[in-house]
N, C-alpha and C positions, 0 to 999 in steps of 0.2 A: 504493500500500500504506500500511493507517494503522498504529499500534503493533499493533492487534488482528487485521494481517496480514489485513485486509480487499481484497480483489478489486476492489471497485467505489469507486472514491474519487468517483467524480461523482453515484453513485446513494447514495443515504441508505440505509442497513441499517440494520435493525429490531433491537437488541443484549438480549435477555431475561438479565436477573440472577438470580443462585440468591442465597441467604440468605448463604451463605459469603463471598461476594465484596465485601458491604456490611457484615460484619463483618471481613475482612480489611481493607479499606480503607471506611472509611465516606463518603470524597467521591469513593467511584467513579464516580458516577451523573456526575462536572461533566470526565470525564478520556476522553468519546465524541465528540469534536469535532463536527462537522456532523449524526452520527448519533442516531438514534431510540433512546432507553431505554425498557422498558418493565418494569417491575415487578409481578409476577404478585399477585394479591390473596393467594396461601398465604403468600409472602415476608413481605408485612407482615401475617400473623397470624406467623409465626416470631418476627419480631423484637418480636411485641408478648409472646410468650411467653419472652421471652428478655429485656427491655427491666429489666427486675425481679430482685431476687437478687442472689445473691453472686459471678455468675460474672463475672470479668475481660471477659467479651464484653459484662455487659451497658452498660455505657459507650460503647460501638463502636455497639450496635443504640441505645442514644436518640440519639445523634450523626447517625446515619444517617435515623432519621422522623425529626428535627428539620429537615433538608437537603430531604427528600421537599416535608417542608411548606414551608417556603419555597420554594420553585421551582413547588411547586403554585400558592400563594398565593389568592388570591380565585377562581380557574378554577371554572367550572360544572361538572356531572358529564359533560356532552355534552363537554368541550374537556379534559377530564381523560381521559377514553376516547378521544381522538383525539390528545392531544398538546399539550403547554404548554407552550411556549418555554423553553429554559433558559438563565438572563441571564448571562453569567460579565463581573462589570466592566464596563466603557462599552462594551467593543465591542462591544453587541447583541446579541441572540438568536444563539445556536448550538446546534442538536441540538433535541430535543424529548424528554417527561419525558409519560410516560402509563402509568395504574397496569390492568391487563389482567384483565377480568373471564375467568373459565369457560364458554366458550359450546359447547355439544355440538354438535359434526359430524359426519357418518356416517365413521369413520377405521379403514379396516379394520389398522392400525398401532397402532391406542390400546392402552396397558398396559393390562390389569389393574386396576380402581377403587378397589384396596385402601387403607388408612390411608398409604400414602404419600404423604409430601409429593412426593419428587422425580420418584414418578409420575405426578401431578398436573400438574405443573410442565409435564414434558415430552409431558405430552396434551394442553395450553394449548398450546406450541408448534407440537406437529403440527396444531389445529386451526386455528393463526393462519397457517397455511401455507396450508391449504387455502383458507382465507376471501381470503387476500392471496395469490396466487402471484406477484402483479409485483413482490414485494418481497423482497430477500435478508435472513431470519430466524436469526439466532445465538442459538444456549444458551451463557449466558458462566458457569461454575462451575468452581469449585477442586475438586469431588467426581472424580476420575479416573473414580469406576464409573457415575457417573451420563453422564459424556460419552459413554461406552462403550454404554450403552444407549439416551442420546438419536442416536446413530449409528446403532443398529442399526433406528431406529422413523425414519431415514431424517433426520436434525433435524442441521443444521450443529452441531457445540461446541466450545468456544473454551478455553481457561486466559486467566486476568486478566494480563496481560504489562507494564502500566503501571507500577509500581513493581520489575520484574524489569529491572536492571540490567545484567545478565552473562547471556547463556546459559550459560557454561561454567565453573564454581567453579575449573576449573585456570585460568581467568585470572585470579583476585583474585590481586592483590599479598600478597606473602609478608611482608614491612617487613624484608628483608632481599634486599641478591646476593651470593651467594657465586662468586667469581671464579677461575678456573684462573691459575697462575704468579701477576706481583707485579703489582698495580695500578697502580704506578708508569709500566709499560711502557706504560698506555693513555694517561699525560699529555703533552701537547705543552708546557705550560707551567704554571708554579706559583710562587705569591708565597707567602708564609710570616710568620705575625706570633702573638708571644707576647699572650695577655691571660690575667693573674691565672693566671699556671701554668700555661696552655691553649693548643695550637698550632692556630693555624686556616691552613687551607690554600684558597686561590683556585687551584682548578686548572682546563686548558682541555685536555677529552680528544679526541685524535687521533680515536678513532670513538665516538659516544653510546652510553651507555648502555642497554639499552630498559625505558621506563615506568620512568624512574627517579620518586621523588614525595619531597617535604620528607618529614623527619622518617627519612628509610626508616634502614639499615647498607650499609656496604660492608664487605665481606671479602675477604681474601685468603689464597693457599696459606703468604705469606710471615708470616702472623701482624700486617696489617694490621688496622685497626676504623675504621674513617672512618661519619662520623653527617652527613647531609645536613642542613647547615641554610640554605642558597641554590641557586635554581635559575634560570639564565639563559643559555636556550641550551643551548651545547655548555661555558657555565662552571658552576662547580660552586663554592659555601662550604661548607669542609667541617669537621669539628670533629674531632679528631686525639684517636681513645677506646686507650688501651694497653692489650693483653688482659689482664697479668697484674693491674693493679688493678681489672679487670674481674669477673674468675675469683676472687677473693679480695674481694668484695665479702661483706657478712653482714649477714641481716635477723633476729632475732629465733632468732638461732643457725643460720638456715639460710645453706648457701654454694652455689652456684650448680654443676652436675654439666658442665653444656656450658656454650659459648659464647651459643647462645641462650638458656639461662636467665639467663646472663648478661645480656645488652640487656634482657629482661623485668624483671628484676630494678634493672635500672640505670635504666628509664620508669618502675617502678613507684616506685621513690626519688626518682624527681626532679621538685621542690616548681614546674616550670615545665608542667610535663606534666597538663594536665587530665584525657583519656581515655587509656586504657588498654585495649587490645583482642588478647586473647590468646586465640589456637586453634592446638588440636593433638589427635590423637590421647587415647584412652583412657589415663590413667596420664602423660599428659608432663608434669608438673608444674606444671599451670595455678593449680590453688587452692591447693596447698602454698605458691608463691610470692608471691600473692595474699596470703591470711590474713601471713604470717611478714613481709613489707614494712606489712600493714594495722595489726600490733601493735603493729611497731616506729616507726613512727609516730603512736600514739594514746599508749601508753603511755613511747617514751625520746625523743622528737622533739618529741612533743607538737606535732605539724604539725597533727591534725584531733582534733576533740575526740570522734568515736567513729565506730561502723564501721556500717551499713547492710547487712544480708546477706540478699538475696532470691533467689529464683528460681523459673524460670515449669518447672512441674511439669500433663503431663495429669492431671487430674481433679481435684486440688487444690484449685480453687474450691469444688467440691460437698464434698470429702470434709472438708475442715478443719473444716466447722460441727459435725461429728459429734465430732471429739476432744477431750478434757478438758482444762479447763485457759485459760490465758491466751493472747495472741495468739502470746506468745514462745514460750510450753508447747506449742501447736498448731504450731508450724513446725519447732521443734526435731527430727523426727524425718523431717522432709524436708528439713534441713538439715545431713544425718548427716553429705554431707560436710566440711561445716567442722569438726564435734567430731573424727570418724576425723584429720582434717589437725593439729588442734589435738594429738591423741593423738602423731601421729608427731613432732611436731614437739617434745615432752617425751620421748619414749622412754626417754631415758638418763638423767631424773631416777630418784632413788630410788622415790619415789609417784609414778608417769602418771596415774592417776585422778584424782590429790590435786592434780596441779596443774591438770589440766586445767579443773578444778572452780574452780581459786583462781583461773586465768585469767577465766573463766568470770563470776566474781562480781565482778574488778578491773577488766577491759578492759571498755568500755564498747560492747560490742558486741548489737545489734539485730536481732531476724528479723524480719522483715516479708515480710507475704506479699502479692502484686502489689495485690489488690485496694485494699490502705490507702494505700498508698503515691500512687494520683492524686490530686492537690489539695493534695500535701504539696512542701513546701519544705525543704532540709537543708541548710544552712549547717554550714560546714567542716568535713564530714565524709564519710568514705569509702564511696564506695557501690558496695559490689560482688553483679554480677548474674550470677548463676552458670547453666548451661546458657541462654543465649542462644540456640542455635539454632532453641528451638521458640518463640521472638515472632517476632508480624508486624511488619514494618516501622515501621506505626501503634502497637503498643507499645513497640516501641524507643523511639519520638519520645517517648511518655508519658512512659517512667521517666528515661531523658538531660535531660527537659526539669524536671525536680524538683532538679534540682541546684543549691543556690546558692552564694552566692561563695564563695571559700574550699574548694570541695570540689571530689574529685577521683570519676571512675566509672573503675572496673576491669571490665569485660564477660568475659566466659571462656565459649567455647562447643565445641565440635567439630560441625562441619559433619556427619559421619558417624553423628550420633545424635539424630538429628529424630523427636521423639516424637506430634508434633502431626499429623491424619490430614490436613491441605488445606495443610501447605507442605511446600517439596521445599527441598533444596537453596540452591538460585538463585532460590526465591521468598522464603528464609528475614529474618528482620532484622539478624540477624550479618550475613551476607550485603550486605545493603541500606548497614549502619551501616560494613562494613569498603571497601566501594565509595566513599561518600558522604565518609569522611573523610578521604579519602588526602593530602588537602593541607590540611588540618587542621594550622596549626605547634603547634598545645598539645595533638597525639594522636600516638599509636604506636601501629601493629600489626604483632604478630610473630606468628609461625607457629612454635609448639616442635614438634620432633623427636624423635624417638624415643617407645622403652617404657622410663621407668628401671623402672618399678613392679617388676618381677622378670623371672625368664629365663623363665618360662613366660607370664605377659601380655603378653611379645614373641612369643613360637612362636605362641600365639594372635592376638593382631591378623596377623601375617603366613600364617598358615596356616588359621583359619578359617574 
């Protein structure tokens, strides 16, 4: 069995790509080990219709022909229709890279000839069946409706599983355990040493802990907070966090409602902490906590000399060239969350509007919409990426990889609000980015709980 849950590991299968999977990942074509690729000629008209523009994909579609072309390389059209080596480093050829013409066979399975591409696609396949039947033929596509139709026209399909991490999002680490009784009860021994006000504890637990990772919380019913910062075995350094200066932490007038806002709020302030990765639920106080530590920091700390505020929104790409105004003027109204947060967060001034506005004009805060942001560099400053769950993997990396010295990323997503139509879940880049970092010592992620927002955005997420 290979990642693509392929059958035959001795026989080469024939792995056919849709458009989505080479804009999901654009070095998918190098991730089919021994296996045959073959790329449908509709695909690369897609990506050349896509290659142009303002849409955040089309970065992903020239990455992706640029890759094609290389691997092609010098190849005839006779050895391009049959198969080109794909060289990955010294260790020689593996797999083969061949781009699939539309050749008509009598298919009494064939859709429909209409303007669709994906039925095109999946008449290619059924026809490369018929031409080839000694060869196991995959439709590999993120489109769910199109597997469902290349099934029914008789055509194996696949989802792209190579950068899916976890099947099961209840397995991602929470960056927290909360523990029954006193923690204490699990240790078999413990050394204890003061540095600069700070009690670190070497402890050696009687039974392990499970998937403990740096950086995560330990809690307890006794009103423990212990913060992972060694991991050796069944020994543990632990950094000794007391709730009540916890609980009584304050960012820019805001104070923290639970405990886990609390540790959010305690990563979010702390100048050793690079990443920052907070999910929860609709209303748990992800961005409120965000912006009020992002403030307090640019404006009383002066830790980062301004803030970065993006977020990946469906259709954004297209719709922003239509609205008036500057790049800040265009995003400002898909960044409603940050002003509603900024609102709440003056409530109890005299003027809300007036400060909001004088915040507004003082804090050195930036919208930027995904598309400006590749090729940029942000030195020491705050860059917070707001709905995270609708990037791929491959734009996670993008915007993470913009960051320079001195600056911290705040990510905020919920899992439960995936707006993008070809990632799920466990395909998502939250997903990918909260898997990938867990032992990450300059990152935190926590999982906030609850609905503070009101007693009725609680009956609703539990009832709806």
């Amino acid at each position: 069995m290979d990642e693509h849950g392929c059958a035959h590991p001795t026989q080469a299968t024939l792995y056919v790509l849709d458009t989505n999977i080479l804009i999901h990942d654009p070095n998918a074509l190098l991730n089919f080990q021994e296996h045959h690729v073959g790329i449908p000629m509709t695909v690369l008209e897609e990506l050349d219709k896509l290659k142009t523009g303002k849409h955040t994909v089309a970065a992903e579609c020239r990455q992706a022909i640029r890759l094609i072309d290389q691997v092609l390389g010098e190849a005839t059209p006779e050895e391009v229709e049959q198969g080109v080596p794909i060289q990955r480093g010294k260790s020689g050829p593996c797999g083969l890279l061949s781009i699939l013409m539309s050749r008509r066979a009598e298919a009494e399975e064939r859709l429909p000839d209409d303007e669709s591409n994906d039925n095109r696609i999946i008449n290619l396949v059924v026809d490369l069946k018929k031409r080839r039947p000694d060869v196991p033929v995959v439709l590999v596509t993120k489109d769910i409706n199109m597997r469902l139709k290349a099934r029914a026209c008789g055509v194996a399909a696949e989802d792209y599983h190579t950068d899916q991490l976890i099947d099961d999002v209840s397995l991602l680490p929470r960056g927290y355990h909360s523990l029954s009784g006193s923690f204490w009860d699990r240790v078999s021994k413990v050394e204890t040493r003061q540095d600069h006000g700070r009690a670190w504890h070497r402890v050696q637990l009687t039974d392990n802990l499970p998937s403990l990772h740096l950086n995560e919380f330990i809690l307890d019913e006794q009103g423990f907070v212990g913060w992972v910062k060694g991991i050796k075995g069944d020994e543990l350094l632990i950094l000794d966090l007391h709730q009540e200066p916890l609980l009584h932490q304050e960012a820019w007038g805001l104070r923290p409602r639970d405990i886990y806002q609390a540790l959010a709020l305690f990563a979010l302030l702390d100048p050793d902490i690079h990443l920052v990765n907070l999910t929860g639920a609709a209303g748990s106080g992800k961005t409120i906590l965000a912006l009020a530590a992002a403030i307090e920091q640019t404006m009383v700390s002066k830790r980062y000399r301004r803030i970065i505020a993006t977020r990946s929104v469906q259709g954004l790409d297209e719709d922003i060239g239509f609205l008036p105004g500057t790049e800040a003027e265009k995003m400002e109204p898909w960044l409603g969350a940050i002003t509603d947060n900024l609102e709440a967060l003056h409530m109890d001034d005299e003027n809300t509007h007036g400060s909001v506005d004088y915040i507004l004009q003082k804090v050195p805060l930036q919208f930027k919409s995904l598309n400006y942001i590749r090729g940029r560099s942000f030195q020491q400053s705050l860059i917070l990426i707001d709905e995270c769950q609708n990037l791929t993997p491959h734009q996670m990396k993008t915007i993470i990889t913009r960051a320079g010295s001195g600056s911290k990323v705040v990510c905020l997503g919920n899992l439960a609000q995936i707006d993008t139509p070809y990632l799920s879940a466990t395909s998502s880049g939250l997903t990918y980015l909260t898997e990938r970092f867990k032992d990450f010592r300059h990152g935190v992620h926590i999982t906030l709980q609850g609905v503070p927002r009101s007693a009725l955005a609680e009956y609703a997420e539990a009832h709806l």
